[in-house]
Backbone atoms as SQL, in Angstrom:
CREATE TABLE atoms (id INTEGER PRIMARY KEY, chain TEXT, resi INTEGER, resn TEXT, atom TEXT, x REAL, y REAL, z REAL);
INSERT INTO atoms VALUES
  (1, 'A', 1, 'UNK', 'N', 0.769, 53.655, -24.970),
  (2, 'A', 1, 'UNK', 'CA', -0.552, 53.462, -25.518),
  (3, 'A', 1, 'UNK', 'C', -1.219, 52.336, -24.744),
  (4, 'A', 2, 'UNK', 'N', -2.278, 52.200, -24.039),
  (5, 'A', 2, 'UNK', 'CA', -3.093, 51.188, -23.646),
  (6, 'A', 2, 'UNK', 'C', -3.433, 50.293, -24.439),
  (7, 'A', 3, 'UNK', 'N', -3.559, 49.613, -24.258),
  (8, 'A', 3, 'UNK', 'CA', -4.202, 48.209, -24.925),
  (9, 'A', 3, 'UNK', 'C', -5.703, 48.119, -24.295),
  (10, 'A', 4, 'UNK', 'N', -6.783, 48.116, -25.394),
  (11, 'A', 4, 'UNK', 'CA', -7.996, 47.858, -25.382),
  (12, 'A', 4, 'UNK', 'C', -8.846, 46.778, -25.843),
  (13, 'A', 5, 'UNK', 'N', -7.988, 46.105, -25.860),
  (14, 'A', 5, 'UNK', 'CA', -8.279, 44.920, -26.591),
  (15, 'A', 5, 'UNK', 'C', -7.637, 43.705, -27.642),
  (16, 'A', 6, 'UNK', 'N', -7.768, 42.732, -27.977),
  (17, 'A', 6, 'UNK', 'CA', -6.804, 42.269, -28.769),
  (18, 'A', 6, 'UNK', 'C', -7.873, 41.047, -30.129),
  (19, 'A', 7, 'UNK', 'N', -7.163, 40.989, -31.096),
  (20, 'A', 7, 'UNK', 'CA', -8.072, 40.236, -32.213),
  (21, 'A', 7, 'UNK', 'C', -8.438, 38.734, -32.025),
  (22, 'A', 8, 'UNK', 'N', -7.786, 38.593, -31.186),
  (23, 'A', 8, 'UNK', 'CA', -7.868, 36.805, -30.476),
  (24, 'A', 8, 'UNK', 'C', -7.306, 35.806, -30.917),
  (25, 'A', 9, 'UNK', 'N', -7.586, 34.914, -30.515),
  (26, 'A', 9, 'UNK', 'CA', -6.457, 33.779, -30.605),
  (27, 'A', 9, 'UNK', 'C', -6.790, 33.113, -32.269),
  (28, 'A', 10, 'UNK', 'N', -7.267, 33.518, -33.224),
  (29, 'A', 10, 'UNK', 'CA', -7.444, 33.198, -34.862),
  (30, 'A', 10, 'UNK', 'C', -6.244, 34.124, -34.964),
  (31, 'A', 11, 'UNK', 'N', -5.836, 35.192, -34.493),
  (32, 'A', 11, 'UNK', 'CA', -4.737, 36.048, -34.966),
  (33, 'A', 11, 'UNK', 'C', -3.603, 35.888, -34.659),
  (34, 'A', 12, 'UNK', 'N', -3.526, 35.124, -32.979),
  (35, 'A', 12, 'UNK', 'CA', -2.332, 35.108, -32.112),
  (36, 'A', 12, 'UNK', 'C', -1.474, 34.296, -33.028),
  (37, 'A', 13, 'UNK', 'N', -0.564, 35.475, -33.231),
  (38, 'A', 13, 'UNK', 'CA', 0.881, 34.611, -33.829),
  (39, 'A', 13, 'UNK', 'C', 2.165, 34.325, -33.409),
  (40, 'A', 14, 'UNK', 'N', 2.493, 35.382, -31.928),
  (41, 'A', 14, 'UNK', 'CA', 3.648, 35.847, -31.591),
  (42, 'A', 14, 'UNK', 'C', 4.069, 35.144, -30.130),
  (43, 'A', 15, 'UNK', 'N', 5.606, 34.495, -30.308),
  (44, 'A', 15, 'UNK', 'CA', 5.617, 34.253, -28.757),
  (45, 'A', 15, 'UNK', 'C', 7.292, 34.815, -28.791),
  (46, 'A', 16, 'UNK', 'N', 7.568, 34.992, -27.720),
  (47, 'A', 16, 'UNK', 'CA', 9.002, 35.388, -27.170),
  (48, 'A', 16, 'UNK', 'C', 9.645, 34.626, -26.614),
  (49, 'A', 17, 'UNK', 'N', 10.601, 35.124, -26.170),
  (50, 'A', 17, 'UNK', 'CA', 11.750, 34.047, -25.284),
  (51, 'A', 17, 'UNK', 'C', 12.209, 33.690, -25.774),
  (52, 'A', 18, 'UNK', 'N', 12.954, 33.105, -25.093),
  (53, 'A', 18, 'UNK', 'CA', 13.902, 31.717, -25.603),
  (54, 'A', 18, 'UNK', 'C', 15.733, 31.982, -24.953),
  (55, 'A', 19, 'UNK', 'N', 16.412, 30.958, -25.457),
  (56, 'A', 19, 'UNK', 'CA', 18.323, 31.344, -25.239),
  (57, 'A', 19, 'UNK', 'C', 18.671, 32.689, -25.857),
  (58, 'A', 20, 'UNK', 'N', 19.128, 33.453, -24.546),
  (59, 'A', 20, 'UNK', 'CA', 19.668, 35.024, -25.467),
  (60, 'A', 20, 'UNK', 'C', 20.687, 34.202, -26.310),
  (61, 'A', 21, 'UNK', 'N', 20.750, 35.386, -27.433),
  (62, 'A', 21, 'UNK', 'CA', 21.494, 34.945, -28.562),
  (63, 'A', 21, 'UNK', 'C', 23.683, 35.209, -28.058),
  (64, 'A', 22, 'UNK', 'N', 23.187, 36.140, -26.308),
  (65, 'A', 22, 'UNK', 'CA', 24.920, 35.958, -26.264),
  (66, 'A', 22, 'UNK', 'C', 25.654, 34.560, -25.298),
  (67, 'A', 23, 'UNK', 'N', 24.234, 33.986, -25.668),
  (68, 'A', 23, 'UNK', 'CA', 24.865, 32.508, -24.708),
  (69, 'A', 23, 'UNK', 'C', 25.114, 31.458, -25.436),
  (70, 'A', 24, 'UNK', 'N', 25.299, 31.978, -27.579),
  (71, 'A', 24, 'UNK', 'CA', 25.508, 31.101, -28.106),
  (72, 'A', 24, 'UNK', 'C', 26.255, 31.485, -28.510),
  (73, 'A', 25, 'UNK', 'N', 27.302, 31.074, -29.324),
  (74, 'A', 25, 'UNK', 'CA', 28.596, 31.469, -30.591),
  (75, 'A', 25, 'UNK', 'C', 27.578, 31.217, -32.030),
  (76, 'A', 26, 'UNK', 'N', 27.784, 32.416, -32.454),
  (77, 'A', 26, 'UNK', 'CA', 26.990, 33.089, -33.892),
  (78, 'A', 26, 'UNK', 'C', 27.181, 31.693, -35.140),
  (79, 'A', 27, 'UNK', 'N', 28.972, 31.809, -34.486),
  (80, 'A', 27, 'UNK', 'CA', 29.190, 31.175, -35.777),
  (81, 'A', 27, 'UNK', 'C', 29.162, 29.758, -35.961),
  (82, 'A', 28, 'UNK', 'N', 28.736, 29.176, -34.734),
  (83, 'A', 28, 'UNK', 'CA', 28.864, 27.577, -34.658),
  (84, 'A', 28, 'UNK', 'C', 26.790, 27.435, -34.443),
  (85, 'A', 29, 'UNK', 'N', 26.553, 27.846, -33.722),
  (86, 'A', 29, 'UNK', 'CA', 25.203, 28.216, -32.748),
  (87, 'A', 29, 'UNK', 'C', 25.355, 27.081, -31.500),
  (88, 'A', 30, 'UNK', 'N', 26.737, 26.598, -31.217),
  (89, 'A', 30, 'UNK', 'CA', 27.131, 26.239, -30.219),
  (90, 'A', 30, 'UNK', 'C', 27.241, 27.164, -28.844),
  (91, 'A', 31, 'UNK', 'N', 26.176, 26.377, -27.873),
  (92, 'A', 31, 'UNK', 'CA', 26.269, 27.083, -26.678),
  (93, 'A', 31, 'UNK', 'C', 27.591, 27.289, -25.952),
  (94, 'A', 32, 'UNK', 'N', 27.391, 28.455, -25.042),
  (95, 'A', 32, 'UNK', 'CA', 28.835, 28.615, -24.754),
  (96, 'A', 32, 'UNK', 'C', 28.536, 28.296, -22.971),
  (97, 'A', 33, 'UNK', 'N', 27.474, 27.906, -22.605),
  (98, 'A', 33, 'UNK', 'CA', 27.233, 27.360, -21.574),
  (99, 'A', 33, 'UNK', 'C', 27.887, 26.019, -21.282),
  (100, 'A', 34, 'UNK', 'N', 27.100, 25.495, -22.051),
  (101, 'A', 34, 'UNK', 'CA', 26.838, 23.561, -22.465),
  (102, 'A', 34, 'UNK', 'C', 27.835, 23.749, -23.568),
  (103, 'A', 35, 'UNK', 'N', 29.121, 23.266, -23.361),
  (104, 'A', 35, 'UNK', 'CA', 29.870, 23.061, -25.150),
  (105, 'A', 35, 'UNK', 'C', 29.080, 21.710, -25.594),
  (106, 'A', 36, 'UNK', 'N', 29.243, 21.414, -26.861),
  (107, 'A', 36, 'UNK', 'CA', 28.525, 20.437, -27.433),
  (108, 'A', 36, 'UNK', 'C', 27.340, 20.258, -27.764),
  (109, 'A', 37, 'UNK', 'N', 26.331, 21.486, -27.128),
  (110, 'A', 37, 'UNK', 'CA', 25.365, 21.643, -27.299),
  (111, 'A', 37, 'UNK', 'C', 24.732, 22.530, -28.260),
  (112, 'A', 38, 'UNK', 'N', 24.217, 22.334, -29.220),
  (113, 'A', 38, 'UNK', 'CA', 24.068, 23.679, -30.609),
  (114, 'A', 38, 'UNK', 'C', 22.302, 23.474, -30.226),
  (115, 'A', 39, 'UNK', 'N', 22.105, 24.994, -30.514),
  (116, 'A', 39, 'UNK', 'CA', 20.508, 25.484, -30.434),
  (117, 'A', 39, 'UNK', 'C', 20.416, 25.881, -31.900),
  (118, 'A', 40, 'UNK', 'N', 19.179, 25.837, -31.883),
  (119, 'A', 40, 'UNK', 'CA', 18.560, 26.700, -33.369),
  (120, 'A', 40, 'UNK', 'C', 17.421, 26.574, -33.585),
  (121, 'A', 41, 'UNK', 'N', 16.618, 27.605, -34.352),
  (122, 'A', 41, 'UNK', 'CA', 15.282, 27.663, -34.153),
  (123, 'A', 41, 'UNK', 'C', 14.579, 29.110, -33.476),
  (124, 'A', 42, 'UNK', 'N', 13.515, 28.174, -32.786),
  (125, 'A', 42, 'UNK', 'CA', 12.717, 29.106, -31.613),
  (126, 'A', 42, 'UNK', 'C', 12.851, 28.974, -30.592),
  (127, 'A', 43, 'UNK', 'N', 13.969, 28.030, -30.178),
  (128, 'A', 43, 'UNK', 'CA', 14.270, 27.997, -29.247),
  (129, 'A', 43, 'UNK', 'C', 15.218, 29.256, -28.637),
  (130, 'A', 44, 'UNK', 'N', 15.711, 29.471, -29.283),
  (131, 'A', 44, 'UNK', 'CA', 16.799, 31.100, -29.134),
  (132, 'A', 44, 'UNK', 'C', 15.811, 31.946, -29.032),
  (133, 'A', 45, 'UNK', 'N', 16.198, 33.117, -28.445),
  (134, 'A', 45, 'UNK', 'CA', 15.411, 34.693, -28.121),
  (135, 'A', 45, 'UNK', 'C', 15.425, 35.190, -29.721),
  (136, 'A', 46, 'UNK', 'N', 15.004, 35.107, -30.718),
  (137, 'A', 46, 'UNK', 'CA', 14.966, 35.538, -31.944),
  (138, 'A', 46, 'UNK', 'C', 13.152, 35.945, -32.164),
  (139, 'A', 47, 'UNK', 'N', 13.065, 36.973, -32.785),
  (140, 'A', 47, 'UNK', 'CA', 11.411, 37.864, -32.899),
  (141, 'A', 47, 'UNK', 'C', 11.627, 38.146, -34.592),
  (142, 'A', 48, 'UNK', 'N', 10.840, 37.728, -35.540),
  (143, 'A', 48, 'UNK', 'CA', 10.803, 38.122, -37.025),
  (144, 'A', 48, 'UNK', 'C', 9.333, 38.757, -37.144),
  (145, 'A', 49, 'UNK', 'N', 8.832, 39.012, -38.026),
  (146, 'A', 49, 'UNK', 'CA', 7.849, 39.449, -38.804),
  (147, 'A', 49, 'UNK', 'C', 7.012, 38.126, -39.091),
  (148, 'A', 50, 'UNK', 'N', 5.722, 37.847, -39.339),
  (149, 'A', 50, 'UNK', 'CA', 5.066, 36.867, -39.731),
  (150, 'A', 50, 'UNK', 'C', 5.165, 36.837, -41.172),
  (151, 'A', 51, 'UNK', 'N', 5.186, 35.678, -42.064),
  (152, 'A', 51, 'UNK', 'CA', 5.733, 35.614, -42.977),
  (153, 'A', 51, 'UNK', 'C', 6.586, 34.651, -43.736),
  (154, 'A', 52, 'UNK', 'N', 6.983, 33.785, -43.033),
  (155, 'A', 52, 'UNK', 'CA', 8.035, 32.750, -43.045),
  (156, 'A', 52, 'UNK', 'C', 9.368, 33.273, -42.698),
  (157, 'A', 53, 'UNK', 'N', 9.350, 34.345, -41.918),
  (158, 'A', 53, 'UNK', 'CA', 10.632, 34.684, -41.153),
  (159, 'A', 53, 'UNK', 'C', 11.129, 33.538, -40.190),
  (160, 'A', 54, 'UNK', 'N', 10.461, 32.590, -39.355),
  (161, 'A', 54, 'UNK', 'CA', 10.878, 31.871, -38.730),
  (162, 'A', 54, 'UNK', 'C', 11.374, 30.471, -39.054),
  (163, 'A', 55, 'UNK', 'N', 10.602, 30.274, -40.059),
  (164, 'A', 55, 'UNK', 'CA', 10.806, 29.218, -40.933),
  (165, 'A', 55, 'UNK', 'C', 12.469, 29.409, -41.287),
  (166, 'A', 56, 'UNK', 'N', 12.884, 30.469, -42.073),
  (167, 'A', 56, 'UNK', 'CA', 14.211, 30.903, -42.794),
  (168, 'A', 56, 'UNK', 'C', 14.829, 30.603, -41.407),
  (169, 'A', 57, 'UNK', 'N', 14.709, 31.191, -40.143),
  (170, 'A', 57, 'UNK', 'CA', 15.747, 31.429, -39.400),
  (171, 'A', 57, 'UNK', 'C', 15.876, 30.478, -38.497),
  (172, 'A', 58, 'UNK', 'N', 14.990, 29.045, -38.656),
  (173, 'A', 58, 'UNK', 'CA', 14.960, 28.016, -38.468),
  (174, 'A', 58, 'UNK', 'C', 15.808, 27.048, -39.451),
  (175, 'A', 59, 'UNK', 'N', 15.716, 27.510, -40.839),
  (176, 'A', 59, 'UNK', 'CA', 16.581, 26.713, -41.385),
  (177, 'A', 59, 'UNK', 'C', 18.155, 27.290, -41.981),
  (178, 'A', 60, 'UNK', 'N', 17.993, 28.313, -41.484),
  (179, 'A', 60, 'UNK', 'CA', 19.530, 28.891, -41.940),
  (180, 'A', 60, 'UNK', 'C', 19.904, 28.335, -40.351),
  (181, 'A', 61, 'UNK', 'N', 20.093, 28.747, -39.072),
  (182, 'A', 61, 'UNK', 'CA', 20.447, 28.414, -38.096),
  (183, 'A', 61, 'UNK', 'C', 21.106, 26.977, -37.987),
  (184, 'A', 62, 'UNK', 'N', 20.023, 26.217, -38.550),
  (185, 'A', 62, 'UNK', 'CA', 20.250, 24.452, -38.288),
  (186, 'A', 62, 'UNK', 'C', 21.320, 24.594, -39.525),
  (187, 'A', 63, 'UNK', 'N', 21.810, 25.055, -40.588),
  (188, 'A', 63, 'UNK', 'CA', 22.289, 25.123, -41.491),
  (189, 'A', 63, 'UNK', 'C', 24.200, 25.391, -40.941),
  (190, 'A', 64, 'UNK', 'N', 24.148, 26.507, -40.094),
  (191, 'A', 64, 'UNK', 'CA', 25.410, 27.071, -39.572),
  (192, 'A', 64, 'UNK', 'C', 25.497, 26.249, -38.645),
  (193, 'A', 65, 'UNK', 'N', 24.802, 25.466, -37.975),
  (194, 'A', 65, 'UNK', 'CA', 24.521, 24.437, -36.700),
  (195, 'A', 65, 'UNK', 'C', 25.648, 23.307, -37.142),
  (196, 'A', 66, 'UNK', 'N', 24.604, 22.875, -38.447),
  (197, 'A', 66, 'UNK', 'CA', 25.352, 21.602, -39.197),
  (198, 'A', 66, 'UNK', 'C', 26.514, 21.423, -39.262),
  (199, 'A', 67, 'UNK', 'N', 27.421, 22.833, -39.667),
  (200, 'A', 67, 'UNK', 'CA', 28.554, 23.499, -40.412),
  (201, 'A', 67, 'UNK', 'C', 29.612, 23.107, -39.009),
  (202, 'A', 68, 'UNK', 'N', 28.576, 23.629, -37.962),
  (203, 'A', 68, 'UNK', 'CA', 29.776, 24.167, -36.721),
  (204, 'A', 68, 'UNK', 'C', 29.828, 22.717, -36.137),
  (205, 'A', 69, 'UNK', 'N', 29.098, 21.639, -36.422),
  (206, 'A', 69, 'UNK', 'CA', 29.769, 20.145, -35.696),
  (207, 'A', 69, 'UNK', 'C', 31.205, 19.730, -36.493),
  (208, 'A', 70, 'UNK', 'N', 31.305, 20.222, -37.542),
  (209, 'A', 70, 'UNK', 'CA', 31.930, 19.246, -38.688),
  (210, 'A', 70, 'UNK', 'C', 33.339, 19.626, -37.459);
């Protein structure tokens, strides 16, 4: 489908990118690059719905983050 246009930047909500999610361990969100290093957030390749999807997966992440220093 072409794109003809877009609603503009009052609408723009969406950005991409970030650390693919197989360069971290799920269960720590310790990189497996950098040991010692835990991501979480938007910083990871993660895409939700608008909504407070990012919010949640910002704070569950830092949550398993927390878990995986102990």
């Amino acid at each position: 489908v072409p794109v003809r246009d877009s609603r503009g930047y009052q609408y723009a909500e969406v950005t991409a990118g970030g650390v693919p999610l197989d360069e971290i361990n799920l269960s720590t969100m310790e990189s497996r690059k950098c040991p010692g290093l835990f991501l979480v957030g938007e910083i990871l390749d993660v895409d939700g719905r608008i909504g407070g999807f990012n919010f949640q997966w910002a704070w569950s992440s830092a949550w398993v983050a927390a878990a995986g220093m102990c």
